[in-house]
BAVEX-862279 format. One record per residue (C-alpha): x, y, z; residue number from 1; residue in three letters. Coordinates in nm, 2 decimals, decimal comma. Example, Ala and Ser with C-alpha at 12.3 -4.5 7.8 and 13.67 -1.06 7.14 Angstrom:
! residues 2
{u: 1,23&v: -0,45&w: 0,78&resi: 1&resn: ALA}
{u: 1,37&v: -0,11&w: 0,71&resi: 2&resn: SER}
***
This chain:
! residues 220
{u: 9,04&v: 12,84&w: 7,30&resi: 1&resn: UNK}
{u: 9,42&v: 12,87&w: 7,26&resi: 2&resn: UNK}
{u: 9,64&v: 13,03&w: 7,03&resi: 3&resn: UNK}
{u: 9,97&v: 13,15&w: 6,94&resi: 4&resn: UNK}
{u: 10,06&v: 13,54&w: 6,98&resi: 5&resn: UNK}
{u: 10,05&v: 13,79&w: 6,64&resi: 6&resn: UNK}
{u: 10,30&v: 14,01&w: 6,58&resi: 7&resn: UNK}
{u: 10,13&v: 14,39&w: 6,42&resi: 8&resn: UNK}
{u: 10,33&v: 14,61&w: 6,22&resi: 9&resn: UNK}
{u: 10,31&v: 14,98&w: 6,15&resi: 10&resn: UNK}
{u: 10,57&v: 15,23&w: 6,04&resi: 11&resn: UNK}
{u: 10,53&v: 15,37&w: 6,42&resi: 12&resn: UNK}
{u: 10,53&v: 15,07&w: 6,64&resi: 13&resn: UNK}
{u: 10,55&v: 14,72&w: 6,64&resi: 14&resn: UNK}
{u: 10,33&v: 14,50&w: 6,85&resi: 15&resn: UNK}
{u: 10,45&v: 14,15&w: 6,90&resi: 16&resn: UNK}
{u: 10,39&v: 13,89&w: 7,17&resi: 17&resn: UNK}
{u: 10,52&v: 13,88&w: 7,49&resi: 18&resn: UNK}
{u: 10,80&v: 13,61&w: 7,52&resi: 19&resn: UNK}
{u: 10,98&v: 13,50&w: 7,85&resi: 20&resn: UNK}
{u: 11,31&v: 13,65&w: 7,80&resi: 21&resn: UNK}
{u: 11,13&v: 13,99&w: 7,80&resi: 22&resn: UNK}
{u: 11,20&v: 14,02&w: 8,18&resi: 23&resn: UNK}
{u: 11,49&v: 14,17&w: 8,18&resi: 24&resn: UNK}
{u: 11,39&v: 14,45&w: 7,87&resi: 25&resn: UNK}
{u: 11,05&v: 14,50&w: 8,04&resi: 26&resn: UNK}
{u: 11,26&v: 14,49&w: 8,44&resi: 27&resn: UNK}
{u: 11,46&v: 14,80&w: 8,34&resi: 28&resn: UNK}
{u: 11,18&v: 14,99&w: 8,16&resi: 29&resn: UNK}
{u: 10,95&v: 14,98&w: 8,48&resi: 30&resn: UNK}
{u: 11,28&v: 15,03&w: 8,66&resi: 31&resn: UNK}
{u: 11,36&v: 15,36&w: 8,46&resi: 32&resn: UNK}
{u: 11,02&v: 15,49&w: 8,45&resi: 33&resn: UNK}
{u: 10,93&v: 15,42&w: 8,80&resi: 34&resn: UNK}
{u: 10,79&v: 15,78&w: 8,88&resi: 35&resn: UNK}
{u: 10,64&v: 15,82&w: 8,51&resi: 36&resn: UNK}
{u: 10,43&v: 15,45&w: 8,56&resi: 37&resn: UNK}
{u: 10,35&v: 15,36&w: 8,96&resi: 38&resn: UNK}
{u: 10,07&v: 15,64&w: 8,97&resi: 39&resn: UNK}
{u: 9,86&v: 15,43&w: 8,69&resi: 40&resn: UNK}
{u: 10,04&v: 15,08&w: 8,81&resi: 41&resn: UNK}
{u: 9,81&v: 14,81&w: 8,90&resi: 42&resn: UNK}
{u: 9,85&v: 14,64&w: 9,25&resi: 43&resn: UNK}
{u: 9,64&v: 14,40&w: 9,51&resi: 44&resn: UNK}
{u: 9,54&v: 14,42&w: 9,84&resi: 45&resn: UNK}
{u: 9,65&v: 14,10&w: 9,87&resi: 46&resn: UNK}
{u: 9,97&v: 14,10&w: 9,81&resi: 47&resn: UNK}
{u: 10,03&v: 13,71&w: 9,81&resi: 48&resn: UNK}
{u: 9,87&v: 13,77&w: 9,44&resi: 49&resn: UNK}
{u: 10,08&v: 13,95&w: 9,28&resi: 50&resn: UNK}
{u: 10,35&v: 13,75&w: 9,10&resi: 51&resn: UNK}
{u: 10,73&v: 13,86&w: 9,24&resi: 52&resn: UNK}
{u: 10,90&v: 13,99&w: 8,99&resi: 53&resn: UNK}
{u: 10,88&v: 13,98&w: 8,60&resi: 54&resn: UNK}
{u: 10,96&v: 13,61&w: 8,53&resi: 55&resn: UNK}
{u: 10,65&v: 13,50&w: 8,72&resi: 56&resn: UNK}
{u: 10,44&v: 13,77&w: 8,60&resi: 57&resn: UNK}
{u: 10,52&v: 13,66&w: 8,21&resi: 58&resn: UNK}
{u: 10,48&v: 13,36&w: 8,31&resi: 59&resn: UNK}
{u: 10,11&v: 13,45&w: 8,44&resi: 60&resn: UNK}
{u: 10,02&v: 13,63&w: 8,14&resi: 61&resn: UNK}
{u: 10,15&v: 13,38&w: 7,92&resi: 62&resn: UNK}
{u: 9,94&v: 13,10&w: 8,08&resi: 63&resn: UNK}
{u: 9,66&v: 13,32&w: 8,03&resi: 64&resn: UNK}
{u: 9,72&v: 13,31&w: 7,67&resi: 65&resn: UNK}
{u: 9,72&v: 12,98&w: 7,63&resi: 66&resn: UNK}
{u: 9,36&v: 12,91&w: 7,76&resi: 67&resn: UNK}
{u: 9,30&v: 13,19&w: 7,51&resi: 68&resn: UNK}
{u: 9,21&v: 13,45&w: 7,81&resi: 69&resn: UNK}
{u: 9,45&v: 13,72&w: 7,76&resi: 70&resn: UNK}
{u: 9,66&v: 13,88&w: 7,46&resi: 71&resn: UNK}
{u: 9,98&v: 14,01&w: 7,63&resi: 72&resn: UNK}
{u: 10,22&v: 14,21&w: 7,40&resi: 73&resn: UNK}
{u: 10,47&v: 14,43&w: 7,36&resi: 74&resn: UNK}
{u: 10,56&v: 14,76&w: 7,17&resi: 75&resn: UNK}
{u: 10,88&v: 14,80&w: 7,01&resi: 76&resn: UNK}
{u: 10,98&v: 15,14&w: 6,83&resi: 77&resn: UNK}
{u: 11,31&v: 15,20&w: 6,73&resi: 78&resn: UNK}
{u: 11,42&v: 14,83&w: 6,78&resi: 79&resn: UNK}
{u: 11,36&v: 14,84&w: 7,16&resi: 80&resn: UNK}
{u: 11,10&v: 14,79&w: 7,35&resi: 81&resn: UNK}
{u: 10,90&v: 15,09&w: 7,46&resi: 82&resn: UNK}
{u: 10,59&v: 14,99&w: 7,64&resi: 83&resn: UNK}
{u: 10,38&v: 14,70&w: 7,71&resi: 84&resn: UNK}
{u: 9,98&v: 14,59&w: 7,63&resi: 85&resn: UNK}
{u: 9,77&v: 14,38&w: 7,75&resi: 86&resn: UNK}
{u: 9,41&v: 14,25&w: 7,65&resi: 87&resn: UNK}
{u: 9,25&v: 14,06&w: 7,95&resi: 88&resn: UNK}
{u: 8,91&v: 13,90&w: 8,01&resi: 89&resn: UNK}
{u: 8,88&v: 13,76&w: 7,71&resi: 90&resn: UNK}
{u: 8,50&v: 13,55&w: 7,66&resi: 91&resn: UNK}
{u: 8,42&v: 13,44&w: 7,36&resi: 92&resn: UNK}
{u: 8,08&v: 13,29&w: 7,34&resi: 93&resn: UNK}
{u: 7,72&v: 13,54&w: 7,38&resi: 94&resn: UNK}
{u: 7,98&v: 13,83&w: 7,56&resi: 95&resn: UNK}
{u: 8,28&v: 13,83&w: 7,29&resi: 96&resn: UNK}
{u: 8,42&v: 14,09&w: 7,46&resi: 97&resn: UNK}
{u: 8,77&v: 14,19&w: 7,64&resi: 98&resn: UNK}
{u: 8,92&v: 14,46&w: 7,88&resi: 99&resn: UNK}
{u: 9,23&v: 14,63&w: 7,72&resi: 100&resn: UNK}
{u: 9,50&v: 14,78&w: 7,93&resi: 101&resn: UNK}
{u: 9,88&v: 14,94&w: 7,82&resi: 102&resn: UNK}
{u: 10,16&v: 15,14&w: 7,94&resi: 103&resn: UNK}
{u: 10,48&v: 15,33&w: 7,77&resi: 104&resn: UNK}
{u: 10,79&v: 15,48&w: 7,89&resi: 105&resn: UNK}
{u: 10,83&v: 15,84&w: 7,95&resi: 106&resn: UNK}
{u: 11,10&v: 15,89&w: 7,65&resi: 107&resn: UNK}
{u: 10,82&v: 15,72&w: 7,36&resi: 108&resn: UNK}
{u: 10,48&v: 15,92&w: 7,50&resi: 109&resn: UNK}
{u: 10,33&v: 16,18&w: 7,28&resi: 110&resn: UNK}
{u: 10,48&v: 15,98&w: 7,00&resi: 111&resn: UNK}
{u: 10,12&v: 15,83&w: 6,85&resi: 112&resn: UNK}
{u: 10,28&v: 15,45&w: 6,88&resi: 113&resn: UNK}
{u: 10,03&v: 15,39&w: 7,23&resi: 114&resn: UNK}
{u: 9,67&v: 15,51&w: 6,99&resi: 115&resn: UNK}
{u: 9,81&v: 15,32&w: 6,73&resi: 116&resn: UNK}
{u: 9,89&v: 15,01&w: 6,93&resi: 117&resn: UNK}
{u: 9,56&v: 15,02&w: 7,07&resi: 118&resn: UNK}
{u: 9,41&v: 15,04&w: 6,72&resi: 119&resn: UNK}
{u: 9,60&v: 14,73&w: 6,59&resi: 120&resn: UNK}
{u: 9,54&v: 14,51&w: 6,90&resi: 121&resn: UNK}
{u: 9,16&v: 14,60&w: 6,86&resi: 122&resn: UNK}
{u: 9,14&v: 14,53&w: 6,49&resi: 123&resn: UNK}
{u: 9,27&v: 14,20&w: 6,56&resi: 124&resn: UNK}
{u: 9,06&v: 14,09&w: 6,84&resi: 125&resn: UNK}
{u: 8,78&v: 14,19&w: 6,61&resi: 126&resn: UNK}
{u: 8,86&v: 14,07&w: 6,26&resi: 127&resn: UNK}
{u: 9,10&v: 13,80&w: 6,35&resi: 128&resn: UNK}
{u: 8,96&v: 13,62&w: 6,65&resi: 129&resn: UNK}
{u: 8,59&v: 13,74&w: 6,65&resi: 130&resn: UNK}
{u: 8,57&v: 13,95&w: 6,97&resi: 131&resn: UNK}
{u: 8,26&v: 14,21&w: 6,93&resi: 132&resn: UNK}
{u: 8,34&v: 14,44&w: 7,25&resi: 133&resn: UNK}
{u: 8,67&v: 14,60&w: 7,32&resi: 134&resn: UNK}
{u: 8,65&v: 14,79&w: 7,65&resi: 135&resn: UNK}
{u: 8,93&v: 14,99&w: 7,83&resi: 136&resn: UNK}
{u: 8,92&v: 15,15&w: 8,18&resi: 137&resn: UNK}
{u: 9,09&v: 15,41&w: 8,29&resi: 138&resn: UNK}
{u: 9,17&v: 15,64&w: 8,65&resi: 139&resn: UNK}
{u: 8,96&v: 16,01&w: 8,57&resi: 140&resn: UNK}
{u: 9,36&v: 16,15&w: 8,65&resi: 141&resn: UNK}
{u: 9,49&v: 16,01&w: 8,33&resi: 142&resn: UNK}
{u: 9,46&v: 16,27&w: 8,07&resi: 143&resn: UNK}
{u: 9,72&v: 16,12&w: 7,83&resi: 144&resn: UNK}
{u: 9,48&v: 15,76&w: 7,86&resi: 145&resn: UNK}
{u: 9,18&v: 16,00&w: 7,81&resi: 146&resn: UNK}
{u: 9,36&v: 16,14&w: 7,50&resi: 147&resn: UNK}
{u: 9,39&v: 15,82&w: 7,38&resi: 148&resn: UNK}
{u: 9,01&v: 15,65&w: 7,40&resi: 149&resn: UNK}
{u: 8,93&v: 15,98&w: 7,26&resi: 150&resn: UNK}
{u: 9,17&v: 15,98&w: 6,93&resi: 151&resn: UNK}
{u: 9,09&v: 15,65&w: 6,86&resi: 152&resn: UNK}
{u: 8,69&v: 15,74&w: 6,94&resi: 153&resn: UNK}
{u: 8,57&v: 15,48&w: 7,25&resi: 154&resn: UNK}
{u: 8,25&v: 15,55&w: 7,34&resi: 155&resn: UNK}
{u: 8,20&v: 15,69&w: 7,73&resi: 156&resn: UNK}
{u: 8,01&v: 15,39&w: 7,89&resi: 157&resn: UNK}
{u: 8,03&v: 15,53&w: 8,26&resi: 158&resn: UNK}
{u: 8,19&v: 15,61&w: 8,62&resi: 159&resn: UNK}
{u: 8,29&v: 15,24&w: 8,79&resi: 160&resn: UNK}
{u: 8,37&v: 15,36&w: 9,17&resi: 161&resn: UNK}
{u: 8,65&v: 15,19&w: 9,31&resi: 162&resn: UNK}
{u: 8,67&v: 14,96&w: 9,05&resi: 163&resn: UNK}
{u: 9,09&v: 14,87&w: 9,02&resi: 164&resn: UNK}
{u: 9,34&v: 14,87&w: 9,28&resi: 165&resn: UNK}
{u: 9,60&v: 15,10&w: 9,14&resi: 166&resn: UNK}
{u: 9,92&v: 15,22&w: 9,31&resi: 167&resn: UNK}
{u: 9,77&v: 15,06&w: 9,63&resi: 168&resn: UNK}
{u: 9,43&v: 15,16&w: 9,69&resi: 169&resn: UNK}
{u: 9,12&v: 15,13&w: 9,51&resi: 170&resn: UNK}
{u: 9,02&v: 15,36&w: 9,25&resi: 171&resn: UNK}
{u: 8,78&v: 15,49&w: 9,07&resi: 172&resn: UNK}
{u: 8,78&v: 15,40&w: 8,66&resi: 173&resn: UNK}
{u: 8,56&v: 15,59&w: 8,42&resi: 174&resn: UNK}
{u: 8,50&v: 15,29&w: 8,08&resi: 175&resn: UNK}
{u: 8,54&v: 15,35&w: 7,73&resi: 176&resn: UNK}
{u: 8,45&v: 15,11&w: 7,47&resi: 177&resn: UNK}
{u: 8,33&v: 15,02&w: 7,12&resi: 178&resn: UNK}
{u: 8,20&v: 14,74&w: 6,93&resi: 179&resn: UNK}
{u: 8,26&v: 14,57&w: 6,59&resi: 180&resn: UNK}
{u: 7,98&v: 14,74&w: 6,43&resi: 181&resn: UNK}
{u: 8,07&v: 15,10&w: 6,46&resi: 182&resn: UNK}
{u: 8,40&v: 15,03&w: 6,29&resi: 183&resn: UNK}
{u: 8,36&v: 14,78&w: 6,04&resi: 184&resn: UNK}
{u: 8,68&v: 14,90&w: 5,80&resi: 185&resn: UNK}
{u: 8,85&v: 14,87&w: 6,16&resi: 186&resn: UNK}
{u: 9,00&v: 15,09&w: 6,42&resi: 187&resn: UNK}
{u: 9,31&v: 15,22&w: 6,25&resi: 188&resn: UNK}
{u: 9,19&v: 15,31&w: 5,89&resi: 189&resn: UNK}
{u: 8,89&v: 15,48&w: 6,09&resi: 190&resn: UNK}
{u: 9,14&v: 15,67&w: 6,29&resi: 191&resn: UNK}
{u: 9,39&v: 15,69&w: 6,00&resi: 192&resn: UNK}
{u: 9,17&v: 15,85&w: 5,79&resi: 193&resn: UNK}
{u: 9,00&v: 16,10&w: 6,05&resi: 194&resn: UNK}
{u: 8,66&v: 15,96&w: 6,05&resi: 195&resn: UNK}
{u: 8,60&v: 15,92&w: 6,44&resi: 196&resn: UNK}
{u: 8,34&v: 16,07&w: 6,53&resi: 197&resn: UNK}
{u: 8,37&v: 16,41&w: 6,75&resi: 198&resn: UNK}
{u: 8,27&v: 16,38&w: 7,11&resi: 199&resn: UNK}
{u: 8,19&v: 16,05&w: 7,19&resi: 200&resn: UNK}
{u: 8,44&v: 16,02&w: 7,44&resi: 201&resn: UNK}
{u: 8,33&v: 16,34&w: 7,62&resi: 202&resn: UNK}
{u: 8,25&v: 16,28&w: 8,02&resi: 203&resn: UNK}
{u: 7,92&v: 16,43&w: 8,04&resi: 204&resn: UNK}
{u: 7,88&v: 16,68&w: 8,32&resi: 205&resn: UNK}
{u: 7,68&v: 16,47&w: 8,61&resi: 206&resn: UNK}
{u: 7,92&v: 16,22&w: 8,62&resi: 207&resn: UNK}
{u: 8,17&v: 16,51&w: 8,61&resi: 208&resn: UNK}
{u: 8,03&v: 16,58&w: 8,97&resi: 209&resn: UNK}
{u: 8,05&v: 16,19&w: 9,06&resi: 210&resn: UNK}
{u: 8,34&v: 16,20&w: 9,05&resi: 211&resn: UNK}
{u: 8,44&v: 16,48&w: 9,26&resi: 212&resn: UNK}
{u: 8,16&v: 16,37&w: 9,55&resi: 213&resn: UNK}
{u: 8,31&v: 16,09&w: 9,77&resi: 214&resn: UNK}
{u: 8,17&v: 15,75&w: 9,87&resi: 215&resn: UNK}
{u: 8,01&v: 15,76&w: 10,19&resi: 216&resn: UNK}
{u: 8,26&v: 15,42&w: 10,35&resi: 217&resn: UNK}
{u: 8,12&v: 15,31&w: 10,69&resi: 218&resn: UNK}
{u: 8,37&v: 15,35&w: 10,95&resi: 219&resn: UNK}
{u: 8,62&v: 15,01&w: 10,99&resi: 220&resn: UNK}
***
């Protein structure tokens, strides 16, 4: 399934598709925030995979799109772009589900675009395109991600160990998600209005400990 990329407005942010002459905007925004973004950046351990600079990489995510497999977009606050998100893994069929990923620069977090982002991308995977799952994964370290799974109200699914290679290794990803049904006036309004539900993100305290015990690797 193929389709042509949205653009979502809010007074706070708006989310539009990616477009090929984004690599320069989106070359100097990683550039700039280079210390703010590599600790959550991800990477391969084969680096033959990973596209070599911005051009191929929008071109990667763009082919994507057209099979109907990803939604890549950007945020733009202020008439400049500010961040970047990306909705991969997209099944249709029995699964109808998707893996949703995003990044801002230093100067626009704390602002409430990146929740609301999230929220708008969701609603239209859901009400637009028919996806029932929206899942997004994130390292136990980043407590401004955390914040946002739990403003919006993803459900804690679990502790994935070494799930992503991030910042060149692999890394452990705890999963948040929610589903069509538990927010049938959508994301946004829900979170809009202040009806999320308290505590459903919460880590419960086992997996707490999980996460602080270490794999036991055999030796290489």
């Amino acid at each position: 399934m193929s389709y042509s990329l949205p653009t979502l407005t809010h007074p706070l942010v708006t989310l539009r598709g990616l477009r090929r002459g984004d690599w320069r905007d989106l070359e100097r925004a990683l550039s700039d925030n280079r210390a703010w973004l590599q600790p959550w950046e991800a990477t391969s351990p084969v680096r033959s995979l990973i596209p070599d600079d911005q051009k191929a990489g929008i071109r990667m995510l763009l082919t994507h799109a057209k099979k109907g497999m990803g939604l890549p977009m950007v945020m733009e606050s202020d008439g400049q772009l500010v961040g970047q998100l990306n909705v991969s893994q997209i099944t249709y069929g029995s699964l109808a589900s998707a893996s949703l990923g995003y990044w801002v620069i230093e100067e626009y977090a704390g602002r409430g675009i990146t929740p609301v982002a999230v929220a708008l991308a969701t609603d239209y995977l859901f009400f637009e395109r028919g996806l029932h799952r929206m899942e997004i994964c994130i390292r136990p370290e980043n407590e401004a991600s955390f914040r946002i799974v739990e403003k919006l109200g993803f459900r804690f699914e679990g502790l994935r160990r070494r799930y992503i290679h991030i910042d060149g290794r692999w890394r452990d990803h705890l999963c948040f998600a929610l589903t069509v049904d538990e927010v049938p006036r959508g994301v946004l309004a829900r979170f809009e209005k202040g009806q999320v539900p308290p505590g459903v993100a919460n880590i419960p305290e086992l997996v707490k400990v999980q996460m602080r015990t270490p794999l036991h690797l055999p030796p290489r």
